[in-house]
Each structure stands twice: as C-alpha cells, then as structure tokens.
C-alpha positions in Angstrom: -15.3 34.4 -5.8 -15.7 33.8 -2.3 -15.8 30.1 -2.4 -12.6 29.6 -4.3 -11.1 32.1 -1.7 -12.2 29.7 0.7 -10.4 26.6 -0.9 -7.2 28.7 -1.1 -6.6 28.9 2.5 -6.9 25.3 3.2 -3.6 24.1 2.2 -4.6 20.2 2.5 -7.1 21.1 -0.5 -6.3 21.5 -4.1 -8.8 23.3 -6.3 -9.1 23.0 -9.4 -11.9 25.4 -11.0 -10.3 25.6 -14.2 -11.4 22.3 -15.9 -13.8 21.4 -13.7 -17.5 22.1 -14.8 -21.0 21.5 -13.4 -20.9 18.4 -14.7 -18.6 16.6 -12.5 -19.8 15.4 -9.5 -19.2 12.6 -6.8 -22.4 10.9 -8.3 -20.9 10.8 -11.8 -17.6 9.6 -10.4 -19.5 6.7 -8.0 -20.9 5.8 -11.7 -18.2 6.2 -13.5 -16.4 3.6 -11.3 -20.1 1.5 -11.8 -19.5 0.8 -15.5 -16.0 0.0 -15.2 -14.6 3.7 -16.3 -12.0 4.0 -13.7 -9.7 6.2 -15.7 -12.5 8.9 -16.3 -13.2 8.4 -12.5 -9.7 9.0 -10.9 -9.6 12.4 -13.4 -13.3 13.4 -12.1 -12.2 12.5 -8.7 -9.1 14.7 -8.9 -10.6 17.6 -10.0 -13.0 17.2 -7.0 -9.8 16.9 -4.8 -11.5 15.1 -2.5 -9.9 12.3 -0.7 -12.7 9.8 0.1 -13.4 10.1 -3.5 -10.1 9.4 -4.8 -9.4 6.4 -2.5 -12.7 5.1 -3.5 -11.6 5.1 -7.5 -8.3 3.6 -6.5 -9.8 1.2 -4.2 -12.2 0.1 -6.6 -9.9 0.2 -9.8 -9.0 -3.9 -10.4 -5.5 -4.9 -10.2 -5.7 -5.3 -13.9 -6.8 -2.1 -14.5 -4.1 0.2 -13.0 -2.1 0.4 -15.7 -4.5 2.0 -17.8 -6.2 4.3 -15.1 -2.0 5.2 -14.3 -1.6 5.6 -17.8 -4.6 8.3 -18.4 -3.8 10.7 -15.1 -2.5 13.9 -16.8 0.6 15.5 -15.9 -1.2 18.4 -13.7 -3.0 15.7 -11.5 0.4 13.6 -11.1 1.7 15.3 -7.9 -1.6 15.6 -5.8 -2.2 11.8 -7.1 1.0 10.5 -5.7 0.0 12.9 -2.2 -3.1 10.5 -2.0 -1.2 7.7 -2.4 1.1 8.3 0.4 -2.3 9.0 2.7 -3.7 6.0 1.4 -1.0 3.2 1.9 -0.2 4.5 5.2 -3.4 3.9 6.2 -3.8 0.5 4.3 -3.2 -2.8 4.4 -2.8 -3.5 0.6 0.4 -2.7 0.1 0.8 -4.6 -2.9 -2.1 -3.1 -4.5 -0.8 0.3 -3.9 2.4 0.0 -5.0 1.8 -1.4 -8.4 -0.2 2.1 -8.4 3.0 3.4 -7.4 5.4 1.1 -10.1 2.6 2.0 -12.6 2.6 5.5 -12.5 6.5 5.2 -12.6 6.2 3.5 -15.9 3.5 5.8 -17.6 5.1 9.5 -16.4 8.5 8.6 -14.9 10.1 10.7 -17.5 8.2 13.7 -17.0 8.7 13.6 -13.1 12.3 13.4 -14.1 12.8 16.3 -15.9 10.6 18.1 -13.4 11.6 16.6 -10.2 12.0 19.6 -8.1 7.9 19.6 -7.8 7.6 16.2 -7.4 10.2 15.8 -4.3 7.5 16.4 -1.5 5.7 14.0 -3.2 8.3 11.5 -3.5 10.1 12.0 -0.1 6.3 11.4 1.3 5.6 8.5 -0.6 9.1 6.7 0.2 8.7 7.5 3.7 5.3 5.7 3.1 7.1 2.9 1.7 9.8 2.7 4.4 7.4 2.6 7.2 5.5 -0.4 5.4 9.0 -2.3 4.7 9.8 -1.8 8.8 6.1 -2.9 9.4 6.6 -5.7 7.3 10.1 -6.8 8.5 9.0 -6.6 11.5 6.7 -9.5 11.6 8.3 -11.5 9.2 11.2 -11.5 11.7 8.7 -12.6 14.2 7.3 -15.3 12.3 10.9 -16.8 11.6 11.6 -17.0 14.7 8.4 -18.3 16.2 8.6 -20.9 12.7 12.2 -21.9 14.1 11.3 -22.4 17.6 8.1 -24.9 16.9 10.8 -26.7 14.3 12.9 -27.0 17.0 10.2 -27.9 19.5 9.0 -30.9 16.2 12.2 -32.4 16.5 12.8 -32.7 20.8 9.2 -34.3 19.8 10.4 -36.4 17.3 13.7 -37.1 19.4 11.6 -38.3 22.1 9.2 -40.7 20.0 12.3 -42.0 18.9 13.8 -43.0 22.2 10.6 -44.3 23.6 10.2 -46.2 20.8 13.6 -47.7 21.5 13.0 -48.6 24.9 14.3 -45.7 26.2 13.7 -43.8 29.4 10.6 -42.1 29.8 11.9 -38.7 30.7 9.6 -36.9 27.9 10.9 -33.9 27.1 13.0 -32.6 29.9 14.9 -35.7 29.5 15.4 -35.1 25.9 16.2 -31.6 26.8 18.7 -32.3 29.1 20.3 -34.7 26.9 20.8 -32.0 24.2 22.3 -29.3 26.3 24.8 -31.9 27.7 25.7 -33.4 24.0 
C-alpha cells in the first residue's frame, strides 16, 4: 500500500493499479512497438504512466498508423493522452505529426469529450495553448522568410536591371547607379 501512496502525492503521475498487472512492463511495450503493435503499446504505455514511454509509442507509431492506435485508446486513458501530447509538441519539432494525433483522436472520441467536456478542458486549454505557441513559432519565420524571399527578388531584378543597361551601352554605375535611378523614377 505504500507504493501507491507514494504515486498519489506526485500530481504529475497517474497511477493506474487497477488494470495494470505484472505483465506490463516497459520491455513488453519496447516490443510491442517492435512487431508493429502500436495500439497495444500506447495502452501498456499509459498504464505505465510514464512519459518517456508514451512519447516513444507515439514517436514510433507511422504516420499511417495513427488512426488506428487513436482509434484503440479507451475513454479512461483519453485525458492523460491528450496531457502527453501537449508535453510532447511543445517540445517537438513535428508538428504535423502530432497534430494528426491530435485531428485523429478528434475523429475516434470527439463525441465522448463532448458530452464530458468539463474533464477534458485542462486538457484542451493545454493542448491549444500548445497549438498557439507552434502557430506564433511558425508565423514567425514564415514572416521572416517572406520578407528575406522579397528582398533577394528585389535585389534579382536591380541585377537584372543592371545587365540590362550594360548590355545597352549603358553607364557602368553597377548597382548604385541602378539604385539611384529607381529612387529618383
């Protein structure tokens, strides 16, 4: 009784002695995830509640896969799944990956996280906040690259401007005379 006493005070862990049995281990999930059994894996893992273990399953769990492994997560593990998410895709780089997790899950239990929302808005407010901070992230530099893309398409065609007026005969200014000739025109 100790040990479960134990797991109880750490609020960041998730017990679950219930269904769990002596059986599941993080060797069984590692092999689980071997042969290609990722649904049985992400359960396993969940029971386990531990988070290396979970973001190894979903890591490892192919793109066309997810659907399936979403689709198998029972409605107990839902909430602590979607937890891991958020810690995982703040921490990663594969966003897409992590949000077809995200869409997929959506799709296979939306309708019981709708009826039951008030659990699940932790989760959800987490996981959008997740979201957010990857769309800022993300806007971010493709704000940058737009304007870096329009700034060498402007610098192509002073090049281009001045190729075509030394090719004419023109002066040979380069591109400050080129330059110059724009801002007075």
């Amino acid at each position: 009784m100790e040990g479960l006493h134990v797991y109880s005070l750490d609020d960041d862990m998730m017990f679950d002695p219930i269904s769990l049995t002596e059986d599941i281990t993080p060797s069984l999930v590692e092999r689980k995830i071997a042969t290609g059994d990722f649904g049985s894996a992400l359960m396993m893992a969940l029971h386990l509640n531990e988070y290396g273990l979970v973001r190894d399953v979903l890591d490892n769990t192919p793109f066309d896969s997810i659907q399936l492994a979403a689709r198998g997560v029972h409605q107990f593990h839902l909430e602590r799944l979607m937890q891991f998410l958020t810690k995982v895709m703040s921490r990663s780089p594969h966003i897409e990956f992590y949000l077809e997790w995200c869409t997929q899950l959506l799709h296979s239990h939306g309708l019981h996280m709708e009826r039951h929302r008030g659990s699940f808005m932790r989760s959800f407010r987490a996981l959008h906040k997740a979201v957010q901070t990857k769309h800022d992230e993300l806007k971010t530099i493709c704000d940058e690259n737009r304007y870096n893309l329009e700034f060498v398409q402007h610098q192509a065609a002073l090049v281009d401007m001045d190729s075509g007026s030394m090719a004419n005969g023109g002066d040979d200014d380069g591109a400050i005379g080129t330059t110059q000739k724009m801002i007075t025109s």
